[in-house]
Every structure is written in C-alpha cells, then in structure tokens.
VEXZA-845207 format. One record per residue (C-alpha): residue in one letter; x, y, z. Coordinates in steps of 0.25 Angstrom, whole numbers, padded with zeros to 4 digits, always signed. Example, Ala and Ser with C-alpha at 12.3 -4.5 7.8 and 13.67 -1.06 7.14 Angstrom:
<drenses>
A+0049-0018+0031S+0055-0004+0029
</drenses>
This chain:
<drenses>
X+0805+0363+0040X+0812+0350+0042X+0806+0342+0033X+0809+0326+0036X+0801+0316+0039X+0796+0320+0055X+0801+0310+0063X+0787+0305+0067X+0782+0302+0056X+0796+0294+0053X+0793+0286+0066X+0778+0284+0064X+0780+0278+0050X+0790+0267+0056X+0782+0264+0069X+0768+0264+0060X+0775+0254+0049X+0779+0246+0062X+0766+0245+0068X+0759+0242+0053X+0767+0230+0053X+0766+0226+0068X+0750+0226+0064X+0751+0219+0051X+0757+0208+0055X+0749+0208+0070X+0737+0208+0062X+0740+0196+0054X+0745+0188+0065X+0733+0192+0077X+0719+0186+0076X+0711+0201+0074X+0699+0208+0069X+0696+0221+0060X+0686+0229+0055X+0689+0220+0043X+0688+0206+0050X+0677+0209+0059X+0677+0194+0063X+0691+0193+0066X+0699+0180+0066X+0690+0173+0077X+0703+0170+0085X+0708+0177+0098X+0695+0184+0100X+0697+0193+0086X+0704+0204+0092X+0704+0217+0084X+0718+0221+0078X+0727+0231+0084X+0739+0238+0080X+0751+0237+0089X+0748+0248+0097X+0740+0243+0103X+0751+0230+0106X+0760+0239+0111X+0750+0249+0121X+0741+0236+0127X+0744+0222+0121X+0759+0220+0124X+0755+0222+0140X+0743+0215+0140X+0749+0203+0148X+0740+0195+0158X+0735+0207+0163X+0738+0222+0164X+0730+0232+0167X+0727+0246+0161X+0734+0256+0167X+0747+0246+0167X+0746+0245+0152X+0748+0260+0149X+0757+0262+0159X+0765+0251+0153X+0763+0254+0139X+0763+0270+0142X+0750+0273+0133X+0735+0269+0132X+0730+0260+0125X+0716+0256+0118X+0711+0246+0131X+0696+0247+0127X+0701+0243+0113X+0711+0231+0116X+0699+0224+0124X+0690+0226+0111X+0699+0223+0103X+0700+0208+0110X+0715+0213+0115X+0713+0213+0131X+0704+0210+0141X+0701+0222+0152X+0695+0223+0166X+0697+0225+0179X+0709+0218+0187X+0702+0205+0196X+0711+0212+0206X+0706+0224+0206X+0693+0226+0217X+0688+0240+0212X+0676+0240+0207X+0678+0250+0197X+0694+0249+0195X+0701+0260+0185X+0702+0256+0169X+0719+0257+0171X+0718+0246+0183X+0709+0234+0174X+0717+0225+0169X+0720+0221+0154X+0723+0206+0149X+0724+0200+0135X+0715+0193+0128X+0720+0181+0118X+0720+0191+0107X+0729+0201+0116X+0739+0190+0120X+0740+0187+0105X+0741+0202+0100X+0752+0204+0112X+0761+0192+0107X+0759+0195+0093X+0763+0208+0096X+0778+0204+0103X+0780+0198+0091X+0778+0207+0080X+0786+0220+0084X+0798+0210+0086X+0796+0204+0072X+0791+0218+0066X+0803+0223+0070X+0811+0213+0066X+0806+0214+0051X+0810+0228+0051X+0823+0225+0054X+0824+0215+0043X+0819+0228+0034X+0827+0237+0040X+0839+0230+0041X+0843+0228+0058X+0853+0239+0057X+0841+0250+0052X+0831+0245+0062X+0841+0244+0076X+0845+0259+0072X+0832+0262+0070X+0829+0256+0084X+0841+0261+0090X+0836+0277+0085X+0823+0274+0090X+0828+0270+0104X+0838+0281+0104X+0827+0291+0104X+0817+0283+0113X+0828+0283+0123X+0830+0298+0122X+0814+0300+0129X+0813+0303+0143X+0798+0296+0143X+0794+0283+0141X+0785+0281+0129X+0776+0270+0126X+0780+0259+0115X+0770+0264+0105X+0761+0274+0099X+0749+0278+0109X+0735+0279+0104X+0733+0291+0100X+0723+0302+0108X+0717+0312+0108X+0721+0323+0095X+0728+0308+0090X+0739+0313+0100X+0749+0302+0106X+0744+0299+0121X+0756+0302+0132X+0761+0290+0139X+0752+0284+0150X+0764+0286+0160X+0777+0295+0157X+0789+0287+0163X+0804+0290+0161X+0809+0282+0149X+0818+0271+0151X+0827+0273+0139X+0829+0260+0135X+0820+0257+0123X+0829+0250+0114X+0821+0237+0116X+0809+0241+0112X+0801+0239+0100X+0802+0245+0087X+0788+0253+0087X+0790+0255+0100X+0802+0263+0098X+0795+0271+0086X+0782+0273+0094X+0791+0279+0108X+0800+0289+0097X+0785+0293+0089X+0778+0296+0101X+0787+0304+0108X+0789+0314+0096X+0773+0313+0097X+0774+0316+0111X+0782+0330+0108X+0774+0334+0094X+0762+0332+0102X+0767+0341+0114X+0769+0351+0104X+0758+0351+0095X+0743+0353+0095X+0740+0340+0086X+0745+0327+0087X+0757+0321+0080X+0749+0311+0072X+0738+0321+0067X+0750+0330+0062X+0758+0320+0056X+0748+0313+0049X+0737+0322+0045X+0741+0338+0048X+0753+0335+0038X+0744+0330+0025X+0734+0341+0027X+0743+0351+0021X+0735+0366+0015X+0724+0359+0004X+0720+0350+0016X+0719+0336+0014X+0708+0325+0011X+0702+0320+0023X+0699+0307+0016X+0714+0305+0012X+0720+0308+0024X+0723+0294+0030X+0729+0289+0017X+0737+0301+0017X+0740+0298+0034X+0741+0284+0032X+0731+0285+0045X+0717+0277+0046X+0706+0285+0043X+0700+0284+0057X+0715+0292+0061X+0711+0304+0051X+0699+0303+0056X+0701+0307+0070X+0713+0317+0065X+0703+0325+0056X+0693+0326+0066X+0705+0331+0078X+0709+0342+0067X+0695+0347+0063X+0691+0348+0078X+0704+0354+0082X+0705+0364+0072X+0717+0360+0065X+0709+0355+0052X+0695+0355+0044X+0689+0345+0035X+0684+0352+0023X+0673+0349+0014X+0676+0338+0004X+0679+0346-0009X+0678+0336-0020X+0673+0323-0015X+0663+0321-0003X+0673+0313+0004X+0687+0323+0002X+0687+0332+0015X+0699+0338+0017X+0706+0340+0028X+0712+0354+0031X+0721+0362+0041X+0714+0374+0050X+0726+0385+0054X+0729+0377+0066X+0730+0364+0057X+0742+0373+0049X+0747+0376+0063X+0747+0361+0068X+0753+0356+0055X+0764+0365+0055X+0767+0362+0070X+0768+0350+0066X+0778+0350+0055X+0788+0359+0065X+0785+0351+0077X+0788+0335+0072X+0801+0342+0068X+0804+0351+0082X+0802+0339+0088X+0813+0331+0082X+0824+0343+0083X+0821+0341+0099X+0822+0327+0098X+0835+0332+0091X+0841+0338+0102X+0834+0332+0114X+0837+0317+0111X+0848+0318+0099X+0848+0322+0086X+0856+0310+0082X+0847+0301+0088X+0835+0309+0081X+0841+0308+0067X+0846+0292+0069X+0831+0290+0071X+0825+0298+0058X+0836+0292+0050X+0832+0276+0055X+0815+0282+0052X+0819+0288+0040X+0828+0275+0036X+0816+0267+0038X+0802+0276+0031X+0809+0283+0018X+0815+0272+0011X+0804+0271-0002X+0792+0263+0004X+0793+0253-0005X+0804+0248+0000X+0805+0256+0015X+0805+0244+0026X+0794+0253+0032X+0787+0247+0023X+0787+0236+0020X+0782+0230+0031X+0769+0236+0030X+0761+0228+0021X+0751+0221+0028X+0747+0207+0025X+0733+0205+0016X+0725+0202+0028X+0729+0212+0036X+0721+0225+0038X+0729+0235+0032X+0730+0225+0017X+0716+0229+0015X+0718+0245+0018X+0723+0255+0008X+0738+0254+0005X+0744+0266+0016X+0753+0276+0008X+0762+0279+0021X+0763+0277+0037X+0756+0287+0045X+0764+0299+0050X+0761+0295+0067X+0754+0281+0071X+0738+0285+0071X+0738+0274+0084X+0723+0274+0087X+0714+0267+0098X+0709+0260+0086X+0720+0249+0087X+0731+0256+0086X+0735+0256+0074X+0746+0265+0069X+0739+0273+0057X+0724+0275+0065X+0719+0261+0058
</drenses>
C-alpha cells in the first residue's frame, strides 16, 4: 500500500496552521470574551470569540441586512445563527417588510451589531496580511505556485463549493453545499484558505460517498487506535483535537459499533479505546480509500496537476518543524488563549470545525 502522506491530511495541516494564525492574531486585536475572561473587555458589548469559520460562513455577509436563507445560499453552507446572536455577533428578527405573522426562519433578516462590523473589518484585513506573511516565509515564488496548484484543481470541479470548512454534522461528516450550482471556474482570486478549504472538502465529499464513517473520525482517531487500542484520555494530545471532539468521536463509535471503551486497567482514569470487527473494516477502508481517491483524481483532472499540488503541500509541512514556515507562525501571543493550553505536538489530520466557534481542532 502506498504509503505517503494522504493528501488530506497534507491539505488539512496547511489550512489549520492558516486558520490558528488568522485566530491568533484576530484574538488579540477584537474586544472578546472566554470561558477565561468571563468579564470580557467591557467594549463592543463583549462578544464571545470566534474562529474564522465562522467569518467566512456568516460575518463577511452580514452587511446592513441580509437575511437567512440568502446567507447560505451565498456562502453555500450553514452556519451557527442561534450562536452568532449569543455570541453578540448579529441581530435577528423578522423583516419590518414582512406582514406574516408567523414568517419562515430562512426569510428573518440578520444585521450586525457593533462587534460584528468590527470582527467583519478585521477579518478583510487579516487573510490579506496572513497571507502576505506566508509569502515573506515562503518565498513569493513557493506561495503563487502553491496558489497556482491549488486553483488548477479547484478549476478542474464541475460544482461550486463553499469558501471554507462547513460545521461539521451528524457522525462529524462534512454538510453538502446548501445549493449545488455549476462552478464558475475562475478561482484564481480567491483567498488562500479558501482555496485549501474548496480542494479538502471535496476529496471529503468523495471519501464520504464511499465510506460508512467520516473523513475526520478516520483520519484522526481510527488511525491511532491500532490492535492494543489506545488511551482514551490521550487521544486529543495524540489527535491534536479538544477533548470535547474526542468526546463526541468515542461516543459516535461505541454506539455505532465500530469501537468499545474498555475498563481502565492500571489507573481509574486510563480507559482504552478499542476497534470492534467493523472498527478493523472501517480502518482498513480507510487507508485504501484516501489513496483510491487520488489515483481518480489522477486521471479525472490530471496527474500532473495532482503531483504539482503534493509536492507545493509537501514543500510546505516536512521541512523539520523547527524551522518549517508552517510553523512558525503558530505561536500565539502570552494573552492569547492557546499560550495558556498545553504546547500541541502536531496539527490535526481534517479541521474538527464544530458549532462551538468554529474553531479548526473542535476547541
């Protein structure tokens, strides 16, 4: 079997590292609130902090006023509505316009609140100078012919796919676009995560089409399990996902039957996780399928074009980490959130985008 990298997991370590920086720096800059800073700043209303998901599925379209079924159509995916307007992000209610009494969720109308018009500024700003800090680390040439690889594929999809990773759903399997439109095969403008997102997701789409359990369970917790089983309480170190994402990934297995939690046998806390026959079965799919996958891509849109784009991935994520321009950009500044967290040993294997915030490892 071949035994590279998957192409996924290539294209999820580059769009995660993207986003982690995106939030780093969007969290020193906005007025927010955490569970750590319960208080907040007192300015803008205090919102709660949000990863750039959720800019991308709701905030870049909040304008003066748009409503819900014109955001998803526009941004071809769901997003957390109920959660923007607790978070402080949007207002929502009915359109003055509108003389039902009762009118549809998808017909209210959503506006910003100070906080949102803040967040959706800051937003603009900071994949252009993200970006632009990746090229300085890359070097223009590596990043246009990453770009150029990326749109070379996105160009290749006959379906128009939203600019970024959905929330996740039901078995955390990615949510099909709200409308299916023909693409327009001009992408070459768009941004950076944006392109990563639209590559991912489609080889998500395909594995997903194929396989009883999602990309994101398989790629980032079927693979460490392996025959002794694993440690339930090491899993999200060894994922680089939030607890709260193994969480809901051991509970979908159990109940499904792909796995079972087995009675701690040295401390009271060490349960371990371990594969059923149909566990085997879905890991083994796995590994056979991610690859499948690519050899169609292969033929279907180009196998120089397939290759061009591993070798740009591969470019960027193998160097030594010390010194990989991945990165390096991944330290977050002392009062950010992820300062006080555990150091993380890696990136996760596919964005754990969760209706929590969005954030890219289930945080």
């Amino acid at each position: 079997m071949d035994q590279r990298i998957p192409l996924p997991t290539l294209l999820s370590y580059a769009l995660v590292a993207f986003t982690i920086e995106f939030d780093n720096e969007l969290e020193r800059r906005m007025p927010h609130r955490t569970t750590r800073s319960p208080k907040g700043t007192g300015i803008l209303g205090s919102p709660w902090l949000i990863s750039m998901a959720m800019w991308f599925n709701c905030l870049r379209f909040v304008d003066d006023g748009i409503t819900v079924g014109e955001l998803e159509r526009r941004a071809l995916t769901k997003t957390n509505i109920d959660g923007m307007r607790r978070w402080r992000y949007i207002h929502i209610k009915p359109s003055p316009h509108d003389s039902r009494p009762k009118p549809p969720l998808r017909d209210w109308l959503i506006t910003p609140t100070p906080a949102g018009r803040t967040a959706r500024e800051l937003g603009r700003a900071l994949l252009s100078e993200i970006e632009e800090r990746w090229t300085i680390r890359l070097g223009p040439e590596k990043l246009v012919r990453l770009r150029d690889a990326l749109t070379a594929i996105v160009d290749g999809f006959e379906t128009e796919l939203p600019d970024c990773m959905p929330i996740l759903g039901y078995g955390l399997a990615n949510m099909s676009p709200v409308e299916l439109r023909h693409s327009s095969g001009a992408s070459s403008g768009l941004p950076l995560p944006s392109l990563l997102s639209k590559v991912l997701l489609a080889f998500a789409y395909q594995f997903e089409r194929d396989s009883k359990v999602s990309l994101s369970i398989c790629t980032n917790v079927l693979r460490l399990v392996g025959e002794e089983g694993v440690s339930v309480r090491r899993l999200p170190r060894l994922a680089c996902v939030s607890k709260e994402s193994i969480a809901m990934v051991v509970g979908y297995l159990t109940r499904h039957g792909y796995a079972v939690v087995e009675p701690p046998q040295t401390t009271p806390r060490d349960k371990a996780l371990k594969l059923t026959p149909s566990g085997y079965t879905a890991l083994n799919a796995y590994r056979l399928l991610v690859y499948e996958i690519e050899n169609r891509w292969n033929e279907e849109l180009g196998i120089e074009r397939v290759s061009e784009l591993r070798c740009c991935l591969k470019e960027l994520v193998l160097t030594p980490s010390a010194a990989s321009p991945l990165f390096q950009g991944l330290e977050p500044c002392p009062e950010c959130w992820r300062a006080k967290m555990p150091k993380p040993e890696g990136l996760p294997h596919f964005p754990m985008v969760l209706h929590r915030g969005g954030y890219p490892d289930g945080s």
